[in-house]
C-alpha positions as CSV (number, residue, x, y, z in Angstrom):
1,X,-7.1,63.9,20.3
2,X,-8.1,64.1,16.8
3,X,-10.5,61.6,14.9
4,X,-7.4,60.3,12.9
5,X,-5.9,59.2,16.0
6,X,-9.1,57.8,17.6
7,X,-9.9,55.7,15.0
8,X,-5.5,54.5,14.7
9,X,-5.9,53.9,18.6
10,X,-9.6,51.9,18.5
11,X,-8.0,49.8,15.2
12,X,-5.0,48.8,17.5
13,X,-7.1,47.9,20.3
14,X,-9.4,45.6,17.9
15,X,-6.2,43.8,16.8
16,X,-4.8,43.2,19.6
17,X,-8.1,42.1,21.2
18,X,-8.1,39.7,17.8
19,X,-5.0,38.6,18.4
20,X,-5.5,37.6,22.3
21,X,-8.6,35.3,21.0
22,X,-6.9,33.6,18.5
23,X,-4.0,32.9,20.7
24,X,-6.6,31.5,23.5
25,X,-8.3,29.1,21.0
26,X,-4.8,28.0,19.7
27,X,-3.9,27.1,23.3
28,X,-7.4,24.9,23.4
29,X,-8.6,27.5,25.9
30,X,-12.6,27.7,23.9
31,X,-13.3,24.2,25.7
32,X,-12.1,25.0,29.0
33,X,-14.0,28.2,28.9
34,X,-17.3,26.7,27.5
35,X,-17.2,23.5,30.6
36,X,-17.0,26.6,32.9
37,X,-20.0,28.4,31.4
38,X,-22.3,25.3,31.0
39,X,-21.1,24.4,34.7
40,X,-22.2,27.9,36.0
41,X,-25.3,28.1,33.8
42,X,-26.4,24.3,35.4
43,X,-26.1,25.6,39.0
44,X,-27.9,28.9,38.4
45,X,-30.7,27.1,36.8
46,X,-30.5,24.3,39.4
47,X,-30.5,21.6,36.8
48,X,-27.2,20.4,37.8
C-alpha cells in the first residue's frame, strides 16, 4: 500500500469513528455510559 492510500484509509476510519460517537450522544448514550463508569469506578475503590 502506498502512503496516499494509508493516510485515504486512516481518514475514513477517523470519520467513521466520528460519526459512531456523534450518533451514540444523539441517542443519549454519554449518560448511560458515564452511570456505568462511576458505578465500576465505586466498586473497585470500595466506596460504593
Amino acid at each position: 500500500m502506498d502512503n496516499k492510500r494509508k493516510w485515504v484509509v486512516r481518514a475514513m476510519l477517523i470519520i467513521t469513528s466520528c460519526a459512531f460517537v456523534l450518533y451514540g450522544a444523539a441517542r443519549g448514550e454519554i449518560e448511560i455510559v458515564w452511570n456505568k463508569a462511576v458505578n465500576i469506578c465505586l466498586e473497585c475503590i470500595g466506596l460504593g
